[in-house]
N, C-alpha and C positions, 0 to 999 in steps of 0.2 A: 461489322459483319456485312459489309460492302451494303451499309444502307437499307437491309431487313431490320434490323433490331432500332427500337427509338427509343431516348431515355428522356423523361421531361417530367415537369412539375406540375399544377395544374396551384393557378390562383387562389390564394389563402390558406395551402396544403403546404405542410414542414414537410412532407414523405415525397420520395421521387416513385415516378412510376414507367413502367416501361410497355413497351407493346410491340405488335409483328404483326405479318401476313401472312397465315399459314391454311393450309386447307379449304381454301376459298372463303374464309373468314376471318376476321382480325380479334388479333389474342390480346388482353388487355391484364397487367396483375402490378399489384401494390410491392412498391420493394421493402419495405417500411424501415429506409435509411433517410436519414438526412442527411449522411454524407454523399455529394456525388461520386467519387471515388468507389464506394461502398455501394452504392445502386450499380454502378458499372457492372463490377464482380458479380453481384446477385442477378444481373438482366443477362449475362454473358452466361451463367449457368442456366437463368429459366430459358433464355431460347436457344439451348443444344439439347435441351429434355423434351422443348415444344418438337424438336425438329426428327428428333429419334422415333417421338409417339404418331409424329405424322406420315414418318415413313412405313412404320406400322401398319398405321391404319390402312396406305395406300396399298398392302402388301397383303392386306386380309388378315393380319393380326389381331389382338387384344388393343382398341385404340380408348387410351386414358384420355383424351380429350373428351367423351362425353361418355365418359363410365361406361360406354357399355359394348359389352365383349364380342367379338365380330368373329366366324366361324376360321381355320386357319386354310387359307386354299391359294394354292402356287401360281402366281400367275403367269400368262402363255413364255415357255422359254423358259423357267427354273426349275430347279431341280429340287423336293423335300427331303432334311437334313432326317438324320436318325429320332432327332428330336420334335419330330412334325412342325419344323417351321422352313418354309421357303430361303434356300440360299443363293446371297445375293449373285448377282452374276455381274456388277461392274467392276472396275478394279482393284486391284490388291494390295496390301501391303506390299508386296516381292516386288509386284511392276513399278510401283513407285521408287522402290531402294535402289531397282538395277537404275532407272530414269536417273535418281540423283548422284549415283555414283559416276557413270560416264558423264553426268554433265560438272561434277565440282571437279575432276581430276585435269580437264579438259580448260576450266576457265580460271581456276586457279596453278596453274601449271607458270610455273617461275613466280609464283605469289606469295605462297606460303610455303614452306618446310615439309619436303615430300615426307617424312616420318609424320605429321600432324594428318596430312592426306591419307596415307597407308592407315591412320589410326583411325578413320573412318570408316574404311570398309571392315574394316577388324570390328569395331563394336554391331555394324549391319550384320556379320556373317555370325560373331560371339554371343548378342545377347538379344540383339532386336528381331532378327527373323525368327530363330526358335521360338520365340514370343509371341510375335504378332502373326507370321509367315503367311497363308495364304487368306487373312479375314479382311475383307472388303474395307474399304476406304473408308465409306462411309459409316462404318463402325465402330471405328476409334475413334472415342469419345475422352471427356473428360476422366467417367469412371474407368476405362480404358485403360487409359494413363495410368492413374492413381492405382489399379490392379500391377501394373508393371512395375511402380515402385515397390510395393509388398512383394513381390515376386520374387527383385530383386533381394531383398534381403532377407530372405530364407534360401536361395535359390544353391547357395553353395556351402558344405561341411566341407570340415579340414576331416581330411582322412586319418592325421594320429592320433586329435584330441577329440573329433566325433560332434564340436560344437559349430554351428553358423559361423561364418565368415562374412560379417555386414562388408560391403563395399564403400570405399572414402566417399566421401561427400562432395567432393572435386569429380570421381567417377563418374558417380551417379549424376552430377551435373552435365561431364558430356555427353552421356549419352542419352540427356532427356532434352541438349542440345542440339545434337543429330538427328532424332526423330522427330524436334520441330522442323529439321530444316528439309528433312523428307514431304511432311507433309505440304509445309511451303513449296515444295516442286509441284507435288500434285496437287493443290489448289492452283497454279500458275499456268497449269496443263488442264484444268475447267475440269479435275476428276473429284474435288469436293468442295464445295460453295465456301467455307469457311475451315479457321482449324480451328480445334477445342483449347477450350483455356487446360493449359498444360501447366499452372505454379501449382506449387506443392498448396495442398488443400491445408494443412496443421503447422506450417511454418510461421516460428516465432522468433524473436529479434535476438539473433544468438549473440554469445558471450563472443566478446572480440578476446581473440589471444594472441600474444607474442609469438614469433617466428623464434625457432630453435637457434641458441647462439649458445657462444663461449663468453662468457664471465674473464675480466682480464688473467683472475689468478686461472682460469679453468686453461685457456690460450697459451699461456703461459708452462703450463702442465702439459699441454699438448704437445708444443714445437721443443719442449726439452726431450718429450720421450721421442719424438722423429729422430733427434739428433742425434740423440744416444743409438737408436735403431741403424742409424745411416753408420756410424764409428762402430756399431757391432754387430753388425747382420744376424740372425736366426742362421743362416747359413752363409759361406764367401759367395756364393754367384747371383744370391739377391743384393750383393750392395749397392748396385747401381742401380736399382728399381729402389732399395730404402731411401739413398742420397736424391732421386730426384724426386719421392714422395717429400722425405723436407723439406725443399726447396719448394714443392707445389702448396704445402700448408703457409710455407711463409708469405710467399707472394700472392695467394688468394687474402690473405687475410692483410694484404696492405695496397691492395689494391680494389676490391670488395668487384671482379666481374665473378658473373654467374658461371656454372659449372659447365654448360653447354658454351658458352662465349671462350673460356679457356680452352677449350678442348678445339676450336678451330683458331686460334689463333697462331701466324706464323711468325718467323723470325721478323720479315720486312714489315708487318705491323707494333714494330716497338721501336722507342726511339729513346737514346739516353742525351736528355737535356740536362741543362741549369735554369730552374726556374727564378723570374726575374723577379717575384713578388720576396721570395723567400732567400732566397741565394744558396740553394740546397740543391744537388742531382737528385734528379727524379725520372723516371718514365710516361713516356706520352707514349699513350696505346690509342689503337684506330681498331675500336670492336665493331664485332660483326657477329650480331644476336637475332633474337626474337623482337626486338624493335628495330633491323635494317641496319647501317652505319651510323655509330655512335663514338665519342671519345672519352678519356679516361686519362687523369694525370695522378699518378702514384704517391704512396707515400714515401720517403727516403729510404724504409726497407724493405724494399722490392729489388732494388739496384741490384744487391748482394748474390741473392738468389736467383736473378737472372741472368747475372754474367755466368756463375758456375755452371747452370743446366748449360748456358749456349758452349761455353769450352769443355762441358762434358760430353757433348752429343757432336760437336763438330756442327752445328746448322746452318746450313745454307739459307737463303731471303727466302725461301717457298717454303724451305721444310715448319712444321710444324714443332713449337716451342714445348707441350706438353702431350698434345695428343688424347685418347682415351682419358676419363677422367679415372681417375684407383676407386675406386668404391670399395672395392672389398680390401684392399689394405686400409681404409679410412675404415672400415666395418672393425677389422678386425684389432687395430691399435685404441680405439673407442674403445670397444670389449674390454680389453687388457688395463684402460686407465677407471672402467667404472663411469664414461663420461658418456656413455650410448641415445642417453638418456638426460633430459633436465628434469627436474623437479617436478613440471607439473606434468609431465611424462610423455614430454613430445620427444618425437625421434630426430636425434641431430644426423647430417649426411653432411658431403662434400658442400652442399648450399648453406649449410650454417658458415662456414667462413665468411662469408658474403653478408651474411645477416651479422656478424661480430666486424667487422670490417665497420658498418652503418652505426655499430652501438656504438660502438671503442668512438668514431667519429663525434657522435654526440654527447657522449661522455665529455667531450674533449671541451664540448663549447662549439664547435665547429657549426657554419650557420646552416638552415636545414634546407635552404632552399641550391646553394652549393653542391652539398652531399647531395641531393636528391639528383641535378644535375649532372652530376660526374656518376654518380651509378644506374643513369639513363631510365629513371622512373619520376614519380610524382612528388608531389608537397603530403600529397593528401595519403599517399600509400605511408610514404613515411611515416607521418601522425600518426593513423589510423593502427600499422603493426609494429612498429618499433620506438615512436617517441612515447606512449602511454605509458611505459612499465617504466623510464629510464627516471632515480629518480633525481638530478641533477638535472631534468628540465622546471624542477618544482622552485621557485624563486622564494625561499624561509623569510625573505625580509616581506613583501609581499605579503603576505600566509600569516607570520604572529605581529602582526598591528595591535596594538593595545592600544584604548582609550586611557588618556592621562586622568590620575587621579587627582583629585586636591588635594593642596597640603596642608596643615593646623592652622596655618594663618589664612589662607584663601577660606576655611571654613569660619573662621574666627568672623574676619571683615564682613562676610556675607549673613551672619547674624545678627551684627550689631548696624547693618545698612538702614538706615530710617525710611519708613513703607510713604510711598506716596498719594 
């Protein structure tokens, strides 16, 4: 808290204690953690409650710093709300959003992915300003916060079925990432001394679960109904939209890029080698994702399916190899196999290729830190959602060790051993 807030111990005390300088008097209280970590947290919520009730008090409010209740009266230059309390007159929420939006469009400009940009002002305009919209800086507080997560999740019915529509939890993380990064602007521009602790007040150590994938028989189920789809179109002038959906499940799923990475890649980023380790054709791809340039060496049946789409489409070095991703042909062939859905009911899309691409990998034995490599991610991401559940990382010789038993004779000799 830029050096107001102090956390310390005091000699032959297990409890941390924290203190401040507030109202021309220093505030002193017991955290009673013995974790440091744990007094943090406690000292970071007691002094945004010191600092709310001191503003208070300065304001002619009810000041809980010494019980006792103070008449309410506007000081020179505010104006009294409906609810007989003086409103604030520094800045606002709004002033802060417009500040952060012309300034991240402007410095991250060739940085990041103008759709991640644009998804910024979308959540400022969609959920944050209806929200917060013209209530002063200094009044978004912790509780604050924590009223906008509730908010959010009552905030929208579905109009057929009439129940809540909670928001993902990847959502509600951006945009409780965005309005840190709002307030970050306006603490940077001297409009609020601190920001409030913004983690989720009830968060507990969630259940890690696997990413939605295809099971080899499920894959297998998959690229035969493409096939069949591409040899007998729904109608004659979708075949060439079914034949290159085939060819896009085969090649996602032997080469494991993500759905966005495929969708810009062009002809002149692929390349048909002979790889020297193997002595097998394969493709060497130059992606270009959400992690900048990256590459990517295929598995042998990728080859197939890339040469047809390029002699189907005629492609020049610029033009684009798959273009738009199908979603809703992937939606809707899903549907029809019963496979929309895994078991523990997560929703499979175009991305599960990619995540079956990683299993099938480690299924194989294949080493993880390779695989992680070539599909331009971590060790630890791997571990963490896809090597858990796989169970062919479980080593059974490892796992059933038995202690050797004795036999009649080893028990025999050891009874008749003479004691010394």
């Amino acid at each position: 808290m830029d050096g107001a807030l102090h956390v310390y111990r005091r000699e032959g005390s297990r409890f941390w204690q924290c203190s401040t300088y507030l109202g021309s008097r220093n505030h002193r209280q017991t955290t009673k953690e013995t974790s440091l970590a744990a007094a943090k947290d406690f000292a970071r919520d007691w002094y945004m409650e010191r600092c709310v009730e001191d503003r208070q008090r300065r304001r002619g409010g009810v000041s809980l710093i010494n019980g006792s209740a103070q008449p309410v009266v506007a000081e020179p230059g505010q104006v009294m709300d409906g609810r007989r309390r003086p409103k604030p007159t520094g800045p606002s929420f709004e002033d802060a959003a417009t500040a952060f939006t012309s300034e991240f469009e402007v410095i991250t400009m060739g940085e990041r992915n103008a759709g991640y940009v644009k998804s910024k002002s979308d959540i400022i305009r969609v959920h944050l300003t209806p929200f917060f919209g013209d209530t002063a800086l200094e009044d978004i507080t912790a509780g604050k916060v924590q009223e906008y997560r509730a908010h959010r999740q009552t905030s929208r019915v579905d109009a057929k079925t009439g129940k809540v529509k909670k928001p993902a939890r990847a959502t509600l993380h951006h945009e409780i990432v965005t309005l840190r990064q709002i307030l970050k602007t306006a603490n940077r521009k001297g409009w609020i001394a601190a920001i409030p602790d913004m983690s989720a007040p009830y968060k507990t150590s969630g259940k890690l679960e696997h990413r939605a994938w295809f099971s080899p028989e499920e894959y297998k189920l998959l690229y035969e109904a493409t096939r069949e789809r591409a040899k007998n179109p729904p109608k004659p002038r979708w075949r060439e939209v079914c034949e290159n959906f085939h060819d896009y499940v085969l090649f996602m799923g032997n080469t494991g890029l993500r759905p966005d990475e495929s969708a810009r890649l062009e002809l002149r980023d692929v390349k048909i080698v002979k790889d020297e380790s193997t002595g097998e054709r394969i493709l060497e791809i130059e992606v270009r994702g959400k992690r900048g340039v990256g590459f990517c060496k295929s598995m042998p049946g990728a080859i197939m399916p890339f040469e047809r789409i390029r002699k189907r489409k005629g492609l020049k070095p610029t033009d684009r190899v798959f273009g738009k991703s199908p979603r809703e042909l992937m939606n809707t062939v899903l549907d029809e196999l019963n496979l929309k859905f895994d078991r523990d009911g997560h929703i499979r899309t175009c991305y599960s290729l990619r995540h079956t691409y990683i299993c099938l990998r480690l299924l194989e034995g294949a080493d993880i830190y390779q695989v992680a490599k070539n599909c331009r991610t971590s060790v630890e991401m791997i571990e963490k959602y896809y090597g858990r559940h796989l169970k062919n990382n479980i080593d059974a010789s490892a796992v059933n060790v038995r202690k050797a038993r004795p036999t009649a004779d080893t028990a025999r000799k050891k009874a008749t051993k003479p004691m010394k």
